[in-house]
C-alpha positions in Angstrom: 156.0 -145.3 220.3 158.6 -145.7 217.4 161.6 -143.3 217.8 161.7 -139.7 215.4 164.1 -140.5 212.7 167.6 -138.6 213.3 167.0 -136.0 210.3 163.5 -134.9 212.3 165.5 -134.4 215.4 168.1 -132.5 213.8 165.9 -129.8 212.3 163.8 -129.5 215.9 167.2 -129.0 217.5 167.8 -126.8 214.3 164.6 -124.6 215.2 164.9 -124.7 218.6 168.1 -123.1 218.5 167.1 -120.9 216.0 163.9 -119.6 218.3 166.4 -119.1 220.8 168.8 -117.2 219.0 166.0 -114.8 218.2 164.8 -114.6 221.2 168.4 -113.5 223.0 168.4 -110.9 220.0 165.8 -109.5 220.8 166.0 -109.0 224.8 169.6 -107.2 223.9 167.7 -104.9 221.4 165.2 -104.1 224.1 168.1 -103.9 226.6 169.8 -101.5 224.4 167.1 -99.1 223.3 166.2 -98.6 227.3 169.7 -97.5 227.7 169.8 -95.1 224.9 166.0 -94.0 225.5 167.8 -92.8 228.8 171.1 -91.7 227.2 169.4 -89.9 224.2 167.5 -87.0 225.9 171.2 -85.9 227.5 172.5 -86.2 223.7 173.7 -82.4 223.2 173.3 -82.5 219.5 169.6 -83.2 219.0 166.9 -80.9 218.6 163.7 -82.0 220.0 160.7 -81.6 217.7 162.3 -83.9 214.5 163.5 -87.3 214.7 166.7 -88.5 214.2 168.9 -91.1 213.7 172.2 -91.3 215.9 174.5 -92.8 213.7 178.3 -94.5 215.7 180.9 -94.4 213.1 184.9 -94.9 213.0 187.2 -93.4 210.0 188.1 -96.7 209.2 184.8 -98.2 209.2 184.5 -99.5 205.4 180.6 -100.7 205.7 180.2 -97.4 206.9 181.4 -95.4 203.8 180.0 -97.9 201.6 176.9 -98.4 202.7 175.8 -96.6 205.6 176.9 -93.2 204.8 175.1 -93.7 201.5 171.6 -94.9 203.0 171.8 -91.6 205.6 171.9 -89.5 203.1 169.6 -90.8 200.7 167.6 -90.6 203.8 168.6 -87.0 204.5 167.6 -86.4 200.5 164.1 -87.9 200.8 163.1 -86.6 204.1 164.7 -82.7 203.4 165.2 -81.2 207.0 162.4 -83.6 208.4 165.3 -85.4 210.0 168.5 -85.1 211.9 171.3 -87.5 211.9 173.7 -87.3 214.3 177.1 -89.0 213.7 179.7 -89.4 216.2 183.0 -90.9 216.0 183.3 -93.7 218.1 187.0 -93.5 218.5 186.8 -89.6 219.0 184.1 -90.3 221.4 184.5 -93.2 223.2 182.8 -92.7 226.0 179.7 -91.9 224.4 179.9 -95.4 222.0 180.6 -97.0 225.7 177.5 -95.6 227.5 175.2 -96.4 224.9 176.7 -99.6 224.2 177.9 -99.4 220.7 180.3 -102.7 220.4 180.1 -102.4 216.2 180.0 -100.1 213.8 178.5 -98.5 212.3 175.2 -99.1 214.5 172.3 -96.6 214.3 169.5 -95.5 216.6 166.3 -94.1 215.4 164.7 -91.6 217.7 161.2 -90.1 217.8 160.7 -86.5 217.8 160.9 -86.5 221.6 164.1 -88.1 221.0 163.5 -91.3 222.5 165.3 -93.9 220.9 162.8 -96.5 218.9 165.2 -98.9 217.5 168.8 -100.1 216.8 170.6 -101.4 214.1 173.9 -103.0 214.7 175.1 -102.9 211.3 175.0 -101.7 208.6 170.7 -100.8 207.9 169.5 -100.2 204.8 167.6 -96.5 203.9 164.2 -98.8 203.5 164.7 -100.0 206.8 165.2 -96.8 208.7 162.7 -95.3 206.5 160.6 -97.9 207.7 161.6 -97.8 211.4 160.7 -94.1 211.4 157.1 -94.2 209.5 156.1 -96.4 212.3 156.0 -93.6 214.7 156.2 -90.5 212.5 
């Protein structure tokens, strides 16, 4: 059997790391909305019966006032008192950002009217995206 030339097995190694990359993305999404999913239903702030978005921020967060502050309220615009974000201040709050695993802001979670959280966003996330992420269970 003649040997793969070195460019083939470069781009399988290329793919494979790629699938694997992915893959370890996604198990720490799914690890992180079962924490929240627990955490969110002792979140004082939300009012059951509208989802939300939970929204970890700092004051010196420059993605954050650029871009993520921007898409929330375009959000908040759009949707008119169909939906609560919640914003806490990571560095006011740390031990909320430590329980539910926030390691970089801003990162958003988007919870279902029973306020379960339904998915994260480390990052920033665009107001299509979490306008997306919320018709899927809305």
């Amino acid at each position: 059997m003649p040997a793969l030339p070195p460019f083939l097995l470069r781009l399988a190694l290329a793919v494979l790391i790629a699938a694997l990359a992915v893959a370890a993305f996604r198990l720490v999404s799914a690890g992180l909305l079962a924490r929240a999913r627990a955490l969110a239903a002792r979140l004082a702030e939300f009012e059951p019966g509208t989802p939300g978005i939970v929204y970890f921020t700092t004051p010196d967060c420059v993605a954050c006032r650029a871009a993520q502050r921007p898409a929330l309220k375009e959000l908040k615009d759009r949707l008119a008192g169909r939906l609560q974000v919640i914003e806490i201040d990571a560095y006011e709050r740390p031990e909320l950002a430590k329980a539910w695993r926030v390691l970089t802001v801003p990162t958003t979670f988007v919870l279902d009217r029973d306020g379960r959280a339904r998915h994260v966003n480390q990052g920033v996330a665009t107001a299509s995206k979490l306008l997306s992420q919320l018709a899927r269970f809305s």
